[in-house]
C-alpha positions in Angstrom: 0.0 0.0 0.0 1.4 3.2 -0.7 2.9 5.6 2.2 0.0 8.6 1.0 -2.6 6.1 1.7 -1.5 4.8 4.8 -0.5 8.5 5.9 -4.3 9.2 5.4 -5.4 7.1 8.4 -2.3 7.5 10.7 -4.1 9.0 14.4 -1.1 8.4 16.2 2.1 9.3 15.6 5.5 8.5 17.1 8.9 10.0 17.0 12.1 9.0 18.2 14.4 11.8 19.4 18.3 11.4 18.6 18.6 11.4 15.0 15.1 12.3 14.0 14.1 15.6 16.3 17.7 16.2 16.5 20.6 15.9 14.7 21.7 13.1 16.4 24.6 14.7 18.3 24.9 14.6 21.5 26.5 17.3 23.8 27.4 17.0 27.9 28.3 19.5 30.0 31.6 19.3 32.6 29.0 18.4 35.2 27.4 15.5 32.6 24.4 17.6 31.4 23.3 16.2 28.1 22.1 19.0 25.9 20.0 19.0 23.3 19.1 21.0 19.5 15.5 20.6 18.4 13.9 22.6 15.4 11.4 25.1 15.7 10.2 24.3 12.3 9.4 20.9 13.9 8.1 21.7 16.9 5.2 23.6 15.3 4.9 20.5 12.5 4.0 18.7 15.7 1.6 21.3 17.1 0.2 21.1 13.8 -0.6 17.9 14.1 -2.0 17.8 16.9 -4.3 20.5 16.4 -5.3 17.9 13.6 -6.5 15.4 15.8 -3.5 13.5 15.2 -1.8 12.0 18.7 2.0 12.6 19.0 4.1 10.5 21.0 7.5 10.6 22.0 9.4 6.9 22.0 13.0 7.4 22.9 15.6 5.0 23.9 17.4 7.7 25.6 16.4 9.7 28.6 17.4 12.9 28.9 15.6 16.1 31.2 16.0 18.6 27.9 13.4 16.0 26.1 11.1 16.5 29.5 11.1 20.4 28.8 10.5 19.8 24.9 7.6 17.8 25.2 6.3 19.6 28.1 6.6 22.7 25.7 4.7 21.0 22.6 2.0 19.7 24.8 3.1 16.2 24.2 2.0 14.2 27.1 2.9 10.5 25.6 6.8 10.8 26.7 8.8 7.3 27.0 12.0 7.9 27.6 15.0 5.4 28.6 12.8 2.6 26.7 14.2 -0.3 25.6 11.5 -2.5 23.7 9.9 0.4 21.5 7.6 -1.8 19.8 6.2 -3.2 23.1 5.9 0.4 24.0 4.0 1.0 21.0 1.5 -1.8 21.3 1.0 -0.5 24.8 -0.4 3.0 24.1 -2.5 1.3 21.0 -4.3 -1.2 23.2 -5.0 1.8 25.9 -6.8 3.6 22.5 -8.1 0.4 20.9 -6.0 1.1 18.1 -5.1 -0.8 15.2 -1.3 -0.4 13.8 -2.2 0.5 10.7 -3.8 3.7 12.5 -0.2 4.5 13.9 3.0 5.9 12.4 6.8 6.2 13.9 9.8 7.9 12.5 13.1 6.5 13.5 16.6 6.6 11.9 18.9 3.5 13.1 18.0 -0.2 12.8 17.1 -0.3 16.2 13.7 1.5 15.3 13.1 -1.2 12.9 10.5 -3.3 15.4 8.6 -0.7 15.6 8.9 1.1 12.1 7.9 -2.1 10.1 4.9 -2.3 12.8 2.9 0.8 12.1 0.5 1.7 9.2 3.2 4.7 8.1 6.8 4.7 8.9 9.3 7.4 8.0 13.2 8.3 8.4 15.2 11.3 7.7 17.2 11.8 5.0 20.7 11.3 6.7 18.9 7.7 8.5 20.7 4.8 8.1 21.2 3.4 4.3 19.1 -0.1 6.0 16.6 1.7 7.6 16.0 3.7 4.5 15.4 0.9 2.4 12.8 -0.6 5.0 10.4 2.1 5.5 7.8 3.9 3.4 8.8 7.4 3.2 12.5 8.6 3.4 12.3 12.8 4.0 14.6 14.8 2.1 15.3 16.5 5.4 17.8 15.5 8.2 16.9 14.7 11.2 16.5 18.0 13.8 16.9 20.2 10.5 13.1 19.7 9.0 12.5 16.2 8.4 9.9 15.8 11.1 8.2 18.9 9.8 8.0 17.5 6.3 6.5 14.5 8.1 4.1 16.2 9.6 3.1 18.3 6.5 3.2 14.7 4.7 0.5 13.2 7.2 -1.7 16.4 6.9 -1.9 16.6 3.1 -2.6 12.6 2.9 -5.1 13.2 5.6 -6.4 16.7 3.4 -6.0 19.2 6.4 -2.5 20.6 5.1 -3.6 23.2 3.2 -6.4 24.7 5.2 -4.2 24.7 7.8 -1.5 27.1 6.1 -4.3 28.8 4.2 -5.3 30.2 8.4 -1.8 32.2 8.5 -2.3 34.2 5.4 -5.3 36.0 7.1 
């Protein structure tokens, strides 16, 4: 089935963090702080989305407090962090909804996303994800990861779902 059509039913949607909302660097402080970059561009994709109807969750094998303060700041309340088994993860939050997997979506970028990438109805990875995981998902952005790829994801899911452009039509008043 092609990624459009499956995009069109996707109600939730889950991201992984290093590689996909970030560039997949990561930065520590003397004291051990991690720090993290995240997009603008992408956290309003998100928003977007959610103002869609369109549930965002955060599935991140990493924990890390700067991810606590992102999410808290998109309004994202379905934050796993430090999680191990992302597919069980998944499966969890869809059985809590009574959710099929072809109604979900996850974009990761290494083959440890893979479980739960070939899992979902819609699966995406940035452009810079690795060469496997590229070749195993349905839509590859031509973004990297923390520079606009989840945006374009998000943009994706709204025109498949037919919402894109009345959404972006709303600023131009």
């Amino acid at each position: 089935m092609p990624a459009h059509e499956n995009a069109s039913r996707i109600r939730l949607m889950g991201f992984d963090v290093d590689g996909v909302m970030t560039d997949g660097s990561l930065y520590f402080t003397p004291n051990g702080e991690e720090l993290k970059v995240f997009s603008s561009l992408d956290g309003h994709g998100l928003k977007m989305l959610q103002s869609a109807g369109v549930e965002v969750a955060i599935i991140s094998g990493r924990s890390s407090r700067a991810l606590e303060l992102r999410a808290a700041n998109l309004g994202i309340g379905e934050l796993h962090m430090g999680v191990e088994d992302k597919r069980a993860c998944l499966d969890a939050l869809l059985a809590r909804r009574s959710l099929p997997a072809s109604e979900a979506g996850y974009m990761g970028d290494d083959v440890v996303d893979l479980p739960i990438l070939r899992a979902c109805g819609f699966s995406a990875t940035p452009s810079d994800g690795h060469e496997f995981v590229r070749r195993h998902v349905g839509y590859v952005a031509s973004k990297p990861g923390g520079r606009g790829a989840v945006r374009e994801v998000c943009d994706y899911l709204l025109a498949a779902q037919g919402r894109l452009e009345a959404m972006l039509s709303a600023y131009l008043v």
